[in-house]
mmCIF file of the N, C-alpha and C atoms, coordinates in Angstrom:
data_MODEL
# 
_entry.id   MODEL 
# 
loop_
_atom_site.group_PDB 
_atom_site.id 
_atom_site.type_symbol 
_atom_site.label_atom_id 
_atom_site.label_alt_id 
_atom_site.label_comp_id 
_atom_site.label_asym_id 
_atom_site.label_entity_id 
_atom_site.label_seq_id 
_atom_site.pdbx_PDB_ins_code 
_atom_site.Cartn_x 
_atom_site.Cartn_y 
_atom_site.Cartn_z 
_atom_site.occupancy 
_atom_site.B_iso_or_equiv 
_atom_site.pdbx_formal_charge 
_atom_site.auth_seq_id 
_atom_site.auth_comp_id 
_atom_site.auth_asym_id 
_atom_site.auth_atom_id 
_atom_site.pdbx_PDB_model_num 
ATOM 1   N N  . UNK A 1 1  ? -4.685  23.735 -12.116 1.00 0.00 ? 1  UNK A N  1 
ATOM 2   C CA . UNK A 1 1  ? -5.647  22.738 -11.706 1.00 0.00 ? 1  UNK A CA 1 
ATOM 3   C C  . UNK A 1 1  ? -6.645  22.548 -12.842 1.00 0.00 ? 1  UNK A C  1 
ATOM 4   N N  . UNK A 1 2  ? -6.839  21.508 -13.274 1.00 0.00 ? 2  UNK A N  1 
ATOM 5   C CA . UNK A 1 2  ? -7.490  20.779 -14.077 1.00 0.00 ? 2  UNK A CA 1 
ATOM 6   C C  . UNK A 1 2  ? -9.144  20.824 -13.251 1.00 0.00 ? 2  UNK A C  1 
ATOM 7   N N  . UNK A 1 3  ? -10.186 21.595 -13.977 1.00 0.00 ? 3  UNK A N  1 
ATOM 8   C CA . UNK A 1 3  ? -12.163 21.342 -13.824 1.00 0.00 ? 3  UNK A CA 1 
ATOM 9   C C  . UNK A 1 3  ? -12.207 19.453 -13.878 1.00 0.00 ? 3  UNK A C  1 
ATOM 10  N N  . UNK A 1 4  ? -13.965 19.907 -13.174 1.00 0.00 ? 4  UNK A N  1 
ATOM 11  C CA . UNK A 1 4  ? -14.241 18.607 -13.433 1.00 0.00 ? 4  UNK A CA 1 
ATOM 12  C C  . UNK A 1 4  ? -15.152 18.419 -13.812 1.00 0.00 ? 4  UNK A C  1 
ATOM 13  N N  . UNK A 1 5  ? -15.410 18.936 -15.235 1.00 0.00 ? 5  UNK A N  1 
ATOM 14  C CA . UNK A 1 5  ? -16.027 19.070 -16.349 1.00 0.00 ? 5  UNK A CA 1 
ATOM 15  C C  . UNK A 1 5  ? -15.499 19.435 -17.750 1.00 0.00 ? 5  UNK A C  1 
ATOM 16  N N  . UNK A 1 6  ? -16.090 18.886 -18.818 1.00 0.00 ? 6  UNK A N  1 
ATOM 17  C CA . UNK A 1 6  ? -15.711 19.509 -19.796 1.00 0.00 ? 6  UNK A CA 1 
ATOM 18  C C  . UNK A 1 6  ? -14.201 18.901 -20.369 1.00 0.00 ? 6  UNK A C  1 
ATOM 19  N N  . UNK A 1 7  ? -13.863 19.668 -21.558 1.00 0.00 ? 7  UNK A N  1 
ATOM 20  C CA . UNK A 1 7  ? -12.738 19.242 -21.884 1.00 0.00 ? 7  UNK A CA 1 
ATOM 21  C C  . UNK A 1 7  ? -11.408 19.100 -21.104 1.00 0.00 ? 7  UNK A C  1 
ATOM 22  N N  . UNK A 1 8  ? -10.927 19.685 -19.637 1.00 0.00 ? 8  UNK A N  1 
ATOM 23  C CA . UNK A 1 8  ? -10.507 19.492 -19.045 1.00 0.00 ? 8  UNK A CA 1 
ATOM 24  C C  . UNK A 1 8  ? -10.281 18.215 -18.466 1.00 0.00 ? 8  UNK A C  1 
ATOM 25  N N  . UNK A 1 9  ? -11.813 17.572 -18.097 1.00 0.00 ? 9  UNK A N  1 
ATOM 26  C CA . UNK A 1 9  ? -11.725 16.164 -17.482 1.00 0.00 ? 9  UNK A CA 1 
ATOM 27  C C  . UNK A 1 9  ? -11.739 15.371 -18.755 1.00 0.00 ? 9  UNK A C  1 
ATOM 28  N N  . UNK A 1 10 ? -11.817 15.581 -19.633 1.00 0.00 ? 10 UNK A N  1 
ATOM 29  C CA . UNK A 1 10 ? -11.604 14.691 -21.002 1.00 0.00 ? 10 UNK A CA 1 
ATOM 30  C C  . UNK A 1 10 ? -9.645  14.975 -20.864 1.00 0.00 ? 10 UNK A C  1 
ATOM 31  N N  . UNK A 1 11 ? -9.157  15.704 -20.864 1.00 0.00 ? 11 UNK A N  1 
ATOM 32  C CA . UNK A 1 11 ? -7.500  15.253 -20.723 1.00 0.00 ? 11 UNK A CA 1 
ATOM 33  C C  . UNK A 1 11 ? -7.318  14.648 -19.140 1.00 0.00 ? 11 UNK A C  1 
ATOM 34  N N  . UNK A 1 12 ? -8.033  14.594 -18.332 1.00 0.00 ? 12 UNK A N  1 
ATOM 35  C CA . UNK A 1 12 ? -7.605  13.722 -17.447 1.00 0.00 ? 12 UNK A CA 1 
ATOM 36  C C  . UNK A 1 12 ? -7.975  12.088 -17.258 1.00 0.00 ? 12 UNK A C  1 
ATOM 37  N N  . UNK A 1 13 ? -8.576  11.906 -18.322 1.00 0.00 ? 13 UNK A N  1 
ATOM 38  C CA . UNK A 1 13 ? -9.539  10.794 -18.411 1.00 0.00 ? 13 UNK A CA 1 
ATOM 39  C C  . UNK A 1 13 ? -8.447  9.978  -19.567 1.00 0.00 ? 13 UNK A C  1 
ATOM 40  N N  . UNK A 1 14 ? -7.649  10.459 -20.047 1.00 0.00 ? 14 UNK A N  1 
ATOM 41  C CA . UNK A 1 14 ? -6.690  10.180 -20.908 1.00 0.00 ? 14 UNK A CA 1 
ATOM 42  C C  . UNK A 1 14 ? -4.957  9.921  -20.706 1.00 0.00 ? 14 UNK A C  1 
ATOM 43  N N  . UNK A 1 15 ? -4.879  10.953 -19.554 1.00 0.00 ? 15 UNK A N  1 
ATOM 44  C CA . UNK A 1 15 ? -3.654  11.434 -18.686 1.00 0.00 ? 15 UNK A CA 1 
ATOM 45  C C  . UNK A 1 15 ? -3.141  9.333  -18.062 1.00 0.00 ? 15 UNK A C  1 
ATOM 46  N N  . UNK A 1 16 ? -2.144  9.398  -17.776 1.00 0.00 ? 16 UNK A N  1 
ATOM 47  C CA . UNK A 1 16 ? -1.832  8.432  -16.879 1.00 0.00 ? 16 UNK A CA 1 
ATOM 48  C C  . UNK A 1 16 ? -2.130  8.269  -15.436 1.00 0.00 ? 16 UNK A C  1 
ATOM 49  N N  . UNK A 1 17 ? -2.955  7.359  -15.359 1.00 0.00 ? 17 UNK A N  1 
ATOM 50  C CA . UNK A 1 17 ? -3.835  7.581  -14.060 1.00 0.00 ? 17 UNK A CA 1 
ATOM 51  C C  . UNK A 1 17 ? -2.756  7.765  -12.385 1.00 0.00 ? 17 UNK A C  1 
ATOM 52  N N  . UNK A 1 18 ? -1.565  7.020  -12.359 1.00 0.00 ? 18 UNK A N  1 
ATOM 53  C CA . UNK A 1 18 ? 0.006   7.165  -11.704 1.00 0.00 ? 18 UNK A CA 1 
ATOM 54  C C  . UNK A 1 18 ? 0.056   8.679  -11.295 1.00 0.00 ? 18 UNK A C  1 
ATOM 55  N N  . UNK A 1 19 ? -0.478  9.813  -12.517 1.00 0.00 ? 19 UNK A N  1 
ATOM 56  C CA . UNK A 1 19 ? 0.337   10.926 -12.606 1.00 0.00 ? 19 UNK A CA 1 
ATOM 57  C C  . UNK A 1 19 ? -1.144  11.959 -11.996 1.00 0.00 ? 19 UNK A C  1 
ATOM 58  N N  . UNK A 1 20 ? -2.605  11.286 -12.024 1.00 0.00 ? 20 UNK A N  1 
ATOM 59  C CA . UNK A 1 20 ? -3.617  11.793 -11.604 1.00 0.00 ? 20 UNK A CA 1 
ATOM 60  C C  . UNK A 1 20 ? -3.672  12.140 -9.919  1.00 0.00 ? 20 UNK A C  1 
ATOM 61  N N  . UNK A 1 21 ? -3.686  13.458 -9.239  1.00 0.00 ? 21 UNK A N  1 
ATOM 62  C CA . UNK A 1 21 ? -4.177  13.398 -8.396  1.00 0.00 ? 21 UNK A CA 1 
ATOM 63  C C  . UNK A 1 21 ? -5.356  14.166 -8.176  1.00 0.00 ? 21 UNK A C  1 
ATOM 64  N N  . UNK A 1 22 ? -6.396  13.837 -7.200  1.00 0.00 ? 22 UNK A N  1 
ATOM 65  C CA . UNK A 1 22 ? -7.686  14.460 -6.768  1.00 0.00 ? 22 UNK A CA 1 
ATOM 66  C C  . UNK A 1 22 ? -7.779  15.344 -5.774  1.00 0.00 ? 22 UNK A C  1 
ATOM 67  N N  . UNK A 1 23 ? -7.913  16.589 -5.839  1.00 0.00 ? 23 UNK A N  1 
ATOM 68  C CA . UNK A 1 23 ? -8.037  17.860 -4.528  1.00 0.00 ? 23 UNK A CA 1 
ATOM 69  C C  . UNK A 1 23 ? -9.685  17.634 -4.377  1.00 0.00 ? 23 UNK A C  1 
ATOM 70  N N  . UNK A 1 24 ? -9.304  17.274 -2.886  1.00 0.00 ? 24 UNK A N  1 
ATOM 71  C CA . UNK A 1 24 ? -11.137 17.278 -2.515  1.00 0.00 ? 24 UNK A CA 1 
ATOM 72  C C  . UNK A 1 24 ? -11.578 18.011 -0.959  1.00 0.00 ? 24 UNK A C  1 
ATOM 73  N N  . UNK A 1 25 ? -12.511 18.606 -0.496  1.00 0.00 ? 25 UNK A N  1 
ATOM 74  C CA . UNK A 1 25 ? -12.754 18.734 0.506   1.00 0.00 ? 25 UNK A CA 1 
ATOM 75  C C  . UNK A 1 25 ? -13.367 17.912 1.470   1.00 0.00 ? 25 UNK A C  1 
ATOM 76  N N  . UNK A 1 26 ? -12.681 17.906 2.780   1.00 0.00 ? 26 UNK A N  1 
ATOM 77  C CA . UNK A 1 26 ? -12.986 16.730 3.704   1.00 0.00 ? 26 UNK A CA 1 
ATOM 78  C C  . UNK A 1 26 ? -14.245 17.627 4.299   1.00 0.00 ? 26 UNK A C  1 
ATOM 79  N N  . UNK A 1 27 ? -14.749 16.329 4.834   1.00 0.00 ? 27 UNK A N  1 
ATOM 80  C CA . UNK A 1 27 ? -16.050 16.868 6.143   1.00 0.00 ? 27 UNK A CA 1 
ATOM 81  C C  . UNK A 1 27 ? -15.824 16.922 7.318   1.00 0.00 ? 27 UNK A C  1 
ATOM 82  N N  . UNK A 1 28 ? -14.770 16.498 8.120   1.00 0.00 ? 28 UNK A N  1 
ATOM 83  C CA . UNK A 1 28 ? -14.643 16.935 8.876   1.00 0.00 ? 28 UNK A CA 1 
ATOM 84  C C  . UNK A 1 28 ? -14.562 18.059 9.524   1.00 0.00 ? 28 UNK A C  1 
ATOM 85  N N  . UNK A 1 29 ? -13.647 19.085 8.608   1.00 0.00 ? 29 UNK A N  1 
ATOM 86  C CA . UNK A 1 29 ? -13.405 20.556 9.204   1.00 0.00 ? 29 UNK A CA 1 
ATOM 87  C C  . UNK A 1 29 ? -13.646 21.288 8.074   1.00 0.00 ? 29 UNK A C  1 
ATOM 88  N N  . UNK A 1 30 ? -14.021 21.264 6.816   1.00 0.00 ? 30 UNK A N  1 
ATOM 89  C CA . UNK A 1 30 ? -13.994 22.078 5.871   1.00 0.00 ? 30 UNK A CA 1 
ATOM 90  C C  . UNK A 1 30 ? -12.631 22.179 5.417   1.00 0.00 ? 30 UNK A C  1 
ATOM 91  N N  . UNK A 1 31 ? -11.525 21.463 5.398   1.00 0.00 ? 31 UNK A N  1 
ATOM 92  C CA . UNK A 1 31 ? -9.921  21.068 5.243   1.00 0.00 ? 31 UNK A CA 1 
ATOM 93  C C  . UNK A 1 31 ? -10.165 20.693 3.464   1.00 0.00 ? 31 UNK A C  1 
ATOM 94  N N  . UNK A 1 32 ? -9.144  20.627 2.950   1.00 0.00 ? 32 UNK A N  1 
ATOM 95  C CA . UNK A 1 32 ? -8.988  20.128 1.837   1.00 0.00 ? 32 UNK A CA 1 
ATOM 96  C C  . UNK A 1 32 ? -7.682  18.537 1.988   1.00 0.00 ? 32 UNK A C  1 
ATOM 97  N N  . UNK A 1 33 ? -7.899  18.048 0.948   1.00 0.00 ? 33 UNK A N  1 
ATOM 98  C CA . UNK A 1 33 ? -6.831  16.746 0.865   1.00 0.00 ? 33 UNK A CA 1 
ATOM 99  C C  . UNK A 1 33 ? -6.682  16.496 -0.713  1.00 0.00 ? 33 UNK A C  1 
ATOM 100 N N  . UNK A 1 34 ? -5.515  16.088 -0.897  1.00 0.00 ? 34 UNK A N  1 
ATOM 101 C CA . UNK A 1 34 ? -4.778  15.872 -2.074  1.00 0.00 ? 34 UNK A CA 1 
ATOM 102 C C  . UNK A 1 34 ? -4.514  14.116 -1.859  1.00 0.00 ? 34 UNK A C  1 
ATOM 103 N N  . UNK A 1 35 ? -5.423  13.734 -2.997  1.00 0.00 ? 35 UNK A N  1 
ATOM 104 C CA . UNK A 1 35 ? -5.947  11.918 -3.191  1.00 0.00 ? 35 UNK A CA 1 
ATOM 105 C C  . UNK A 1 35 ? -4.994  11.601 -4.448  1.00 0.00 ? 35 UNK A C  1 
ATOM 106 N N  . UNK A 1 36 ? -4.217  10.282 -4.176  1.00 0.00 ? 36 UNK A N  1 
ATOM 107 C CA . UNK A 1 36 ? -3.583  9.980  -5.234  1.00 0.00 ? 36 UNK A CA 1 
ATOM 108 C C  . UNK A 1 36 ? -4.827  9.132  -6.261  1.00 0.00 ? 36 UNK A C  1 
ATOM 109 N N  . UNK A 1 37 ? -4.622  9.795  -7.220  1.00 0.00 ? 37 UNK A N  1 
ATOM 110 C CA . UNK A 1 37 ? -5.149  9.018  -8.501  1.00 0.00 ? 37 UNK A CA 1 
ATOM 111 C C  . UNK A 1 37 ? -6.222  9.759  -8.380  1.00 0.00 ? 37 UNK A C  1 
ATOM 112 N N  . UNK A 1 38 ? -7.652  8.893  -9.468  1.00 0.00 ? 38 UNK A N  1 
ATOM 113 C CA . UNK A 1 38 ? -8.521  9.685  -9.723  1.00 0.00 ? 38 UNK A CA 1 
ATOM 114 C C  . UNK A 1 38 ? -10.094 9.338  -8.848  1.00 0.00 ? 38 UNK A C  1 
ATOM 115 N N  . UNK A 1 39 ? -10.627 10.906 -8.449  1.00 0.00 ? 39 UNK A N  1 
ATOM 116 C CA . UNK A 1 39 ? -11.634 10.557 -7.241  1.00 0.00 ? 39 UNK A CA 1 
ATOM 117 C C  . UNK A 1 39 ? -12.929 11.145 -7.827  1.00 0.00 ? 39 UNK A C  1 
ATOM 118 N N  . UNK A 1 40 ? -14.164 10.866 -7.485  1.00 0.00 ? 40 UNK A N  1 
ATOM 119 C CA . UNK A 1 40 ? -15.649 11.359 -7.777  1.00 0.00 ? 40 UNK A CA 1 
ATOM 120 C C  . UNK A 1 40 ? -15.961 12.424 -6.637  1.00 0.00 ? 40 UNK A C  1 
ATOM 121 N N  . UNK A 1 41 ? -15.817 11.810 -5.293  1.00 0.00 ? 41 UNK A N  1 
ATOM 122 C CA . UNK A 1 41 ? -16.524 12.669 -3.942  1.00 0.00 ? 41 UNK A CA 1 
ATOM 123 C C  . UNK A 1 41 ? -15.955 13.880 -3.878  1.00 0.00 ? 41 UNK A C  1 
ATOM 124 N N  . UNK A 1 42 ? -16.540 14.814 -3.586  1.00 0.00 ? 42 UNK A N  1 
ATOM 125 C CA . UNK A 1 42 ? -15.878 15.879 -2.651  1.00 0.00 ? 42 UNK A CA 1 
ATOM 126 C C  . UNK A 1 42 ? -14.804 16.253 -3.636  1.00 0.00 ? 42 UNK A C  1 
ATOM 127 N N  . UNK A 1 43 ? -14.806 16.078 -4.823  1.00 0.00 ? 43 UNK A N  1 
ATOM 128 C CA . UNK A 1 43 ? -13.990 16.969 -5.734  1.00 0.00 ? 43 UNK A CA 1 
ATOM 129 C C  . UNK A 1 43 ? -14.042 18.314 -5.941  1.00 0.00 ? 43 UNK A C  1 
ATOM 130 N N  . UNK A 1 44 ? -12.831 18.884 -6.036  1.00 0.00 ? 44 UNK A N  1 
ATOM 131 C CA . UNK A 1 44 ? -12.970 20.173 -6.225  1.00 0.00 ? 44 UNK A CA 1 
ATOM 132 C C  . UNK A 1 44 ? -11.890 20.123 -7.857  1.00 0.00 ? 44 UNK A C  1 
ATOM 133 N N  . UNK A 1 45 ? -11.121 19.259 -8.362  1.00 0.00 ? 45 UNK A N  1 
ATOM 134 C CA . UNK A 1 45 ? -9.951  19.769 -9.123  1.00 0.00 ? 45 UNK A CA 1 
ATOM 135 C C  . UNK A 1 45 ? -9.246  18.602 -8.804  1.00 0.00 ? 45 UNK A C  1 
ATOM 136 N N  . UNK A 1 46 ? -8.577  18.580 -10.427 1.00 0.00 ? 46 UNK A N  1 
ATOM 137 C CA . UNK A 1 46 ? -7.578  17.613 -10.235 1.00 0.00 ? 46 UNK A CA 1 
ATOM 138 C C  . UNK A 1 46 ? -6.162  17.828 -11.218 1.00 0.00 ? 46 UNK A C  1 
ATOM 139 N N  . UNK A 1 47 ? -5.027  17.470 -10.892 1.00 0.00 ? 47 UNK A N  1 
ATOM 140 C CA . UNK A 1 47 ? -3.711  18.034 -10.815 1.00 0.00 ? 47 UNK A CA 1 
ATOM 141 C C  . UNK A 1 47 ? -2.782  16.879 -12.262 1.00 0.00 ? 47 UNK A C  1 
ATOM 142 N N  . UNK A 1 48 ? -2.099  17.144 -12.572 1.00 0.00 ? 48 UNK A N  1 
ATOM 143 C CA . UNK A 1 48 ? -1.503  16.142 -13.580 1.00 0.00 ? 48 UNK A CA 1 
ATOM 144 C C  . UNK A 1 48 ? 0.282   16.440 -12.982 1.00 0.00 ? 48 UNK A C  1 
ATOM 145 N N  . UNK A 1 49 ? 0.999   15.410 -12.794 1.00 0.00 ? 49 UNK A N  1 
ATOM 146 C CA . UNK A 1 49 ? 2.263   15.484 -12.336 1.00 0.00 ? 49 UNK A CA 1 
ATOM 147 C C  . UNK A 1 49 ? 2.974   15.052 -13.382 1.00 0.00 ? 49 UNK A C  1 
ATOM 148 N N  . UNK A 1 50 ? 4.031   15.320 -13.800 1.00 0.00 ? 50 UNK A N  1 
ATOM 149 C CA . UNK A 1 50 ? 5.183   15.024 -14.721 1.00 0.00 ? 50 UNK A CA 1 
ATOM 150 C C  . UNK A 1 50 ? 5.443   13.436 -14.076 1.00 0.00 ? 50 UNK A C  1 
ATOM 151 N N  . UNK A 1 51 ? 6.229   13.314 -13.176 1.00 0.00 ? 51 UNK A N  1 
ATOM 152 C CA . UNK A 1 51 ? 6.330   11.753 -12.411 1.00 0.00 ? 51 UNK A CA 1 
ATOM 153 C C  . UNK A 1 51 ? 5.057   11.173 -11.683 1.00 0.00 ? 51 UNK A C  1 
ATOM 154 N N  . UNK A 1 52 ? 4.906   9.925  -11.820 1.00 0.00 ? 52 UNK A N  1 
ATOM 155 C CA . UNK A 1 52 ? 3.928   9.176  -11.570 1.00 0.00 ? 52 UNK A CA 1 
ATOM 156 C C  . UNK A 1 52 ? 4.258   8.587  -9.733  1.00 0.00 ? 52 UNK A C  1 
ATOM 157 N N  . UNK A 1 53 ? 3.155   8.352  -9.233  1.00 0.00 ? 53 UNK A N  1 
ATOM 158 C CA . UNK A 1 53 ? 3.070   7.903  -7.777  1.00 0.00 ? 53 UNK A CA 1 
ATOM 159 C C  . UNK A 1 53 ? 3.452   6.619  -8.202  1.00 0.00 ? 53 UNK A C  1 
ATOM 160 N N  . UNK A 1 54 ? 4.244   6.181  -7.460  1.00 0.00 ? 54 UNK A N  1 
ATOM 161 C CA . UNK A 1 54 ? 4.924   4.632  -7.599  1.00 0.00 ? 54 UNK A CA 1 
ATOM 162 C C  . UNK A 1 54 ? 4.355   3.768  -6.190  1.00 0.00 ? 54 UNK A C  1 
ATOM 163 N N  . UNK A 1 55 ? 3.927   4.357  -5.436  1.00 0.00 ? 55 UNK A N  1 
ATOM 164 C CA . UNK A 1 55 ? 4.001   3.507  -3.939  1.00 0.00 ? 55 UNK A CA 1 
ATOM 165 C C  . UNK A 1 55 ? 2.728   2.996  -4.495  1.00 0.00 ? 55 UNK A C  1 
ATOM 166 N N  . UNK A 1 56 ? 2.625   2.001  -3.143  1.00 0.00 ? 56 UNK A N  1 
ATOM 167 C CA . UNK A 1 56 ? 1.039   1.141  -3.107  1.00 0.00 ? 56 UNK A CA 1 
ATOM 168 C C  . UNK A 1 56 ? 0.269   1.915  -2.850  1.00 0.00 ? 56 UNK A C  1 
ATOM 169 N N  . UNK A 1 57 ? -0.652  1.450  -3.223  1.00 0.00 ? 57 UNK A N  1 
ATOM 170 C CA . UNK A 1 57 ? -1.944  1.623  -2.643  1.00 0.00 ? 57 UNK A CA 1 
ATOM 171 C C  . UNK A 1 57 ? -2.171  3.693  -2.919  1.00 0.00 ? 57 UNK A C  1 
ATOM 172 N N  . UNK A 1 58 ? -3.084  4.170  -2.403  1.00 0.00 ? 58 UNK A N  1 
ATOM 173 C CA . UNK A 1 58 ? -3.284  5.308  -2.020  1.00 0.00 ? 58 UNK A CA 1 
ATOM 174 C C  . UNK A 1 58 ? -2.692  6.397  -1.407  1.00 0.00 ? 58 UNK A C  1 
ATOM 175 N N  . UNK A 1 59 ? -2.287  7.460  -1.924  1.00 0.00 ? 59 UNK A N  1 
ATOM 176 C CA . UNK A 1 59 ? -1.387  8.484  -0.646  1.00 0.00 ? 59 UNK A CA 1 
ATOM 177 C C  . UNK A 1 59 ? -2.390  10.046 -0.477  1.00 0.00 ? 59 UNK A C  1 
ATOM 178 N N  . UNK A 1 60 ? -2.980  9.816  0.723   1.00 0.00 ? 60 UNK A N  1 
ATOM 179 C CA . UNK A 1 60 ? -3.543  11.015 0.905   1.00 0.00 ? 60 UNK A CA 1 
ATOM 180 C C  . UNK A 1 60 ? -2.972  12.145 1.538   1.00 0.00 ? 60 UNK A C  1 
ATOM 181 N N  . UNK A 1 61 ? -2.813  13.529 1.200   1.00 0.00 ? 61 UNK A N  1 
ATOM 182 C CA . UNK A 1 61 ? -1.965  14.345 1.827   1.00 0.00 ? 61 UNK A CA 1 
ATOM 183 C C  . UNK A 1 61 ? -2.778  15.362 2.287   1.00 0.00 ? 61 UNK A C  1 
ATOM 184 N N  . UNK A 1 62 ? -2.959  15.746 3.597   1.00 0.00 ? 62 UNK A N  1 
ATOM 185 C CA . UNK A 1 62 ? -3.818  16.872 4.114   1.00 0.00 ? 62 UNK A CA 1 
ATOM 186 C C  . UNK A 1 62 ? -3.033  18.065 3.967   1.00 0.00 ? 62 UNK A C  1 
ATOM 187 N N  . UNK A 1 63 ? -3.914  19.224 3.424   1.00 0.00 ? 63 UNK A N  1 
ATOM 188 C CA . UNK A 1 63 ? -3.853  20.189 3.484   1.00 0.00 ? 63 UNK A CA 1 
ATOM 189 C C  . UNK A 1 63 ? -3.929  21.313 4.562   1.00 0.00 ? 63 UNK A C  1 
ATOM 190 N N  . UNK A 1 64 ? -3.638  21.522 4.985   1.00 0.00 ? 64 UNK A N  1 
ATOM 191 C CA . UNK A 1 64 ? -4.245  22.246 6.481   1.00 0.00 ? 64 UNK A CA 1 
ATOM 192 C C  . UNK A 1 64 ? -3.268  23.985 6.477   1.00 0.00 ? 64 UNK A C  1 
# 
């Protein structure tokens, strides 16, 4: 998992945004979720994938 600071977020800021995803914590329950592409809120870390997200729009995946 890629910080979100520092030279870390400088290679994600560079990375193909397709291949960016965002681990953040929800408010609802203290849960975590895995955000396609790149996020500000409730970040904790963010992930770089070899293959890129192809679908529309957004894919959020709960963690639980």
């Amino acid at each position: 998992m890629f910080e979100t600071f520092g030279p870390e977020l400088d290679a994600i800021a560079v990375a193909d945004p397709a291949c960016v995803w965002t681990l953040v914590s929800t408010d609802d329950d203290d849960g975590l979720c895995l955000l396609s592409g790149f996020h500000f809120v409730n970040r904790l870390g963010y992930l770089i994938t070899e293959r890129p997200w192809e679908g529309d729009g957004q894919l959020d995946i709960r963690l639980d």
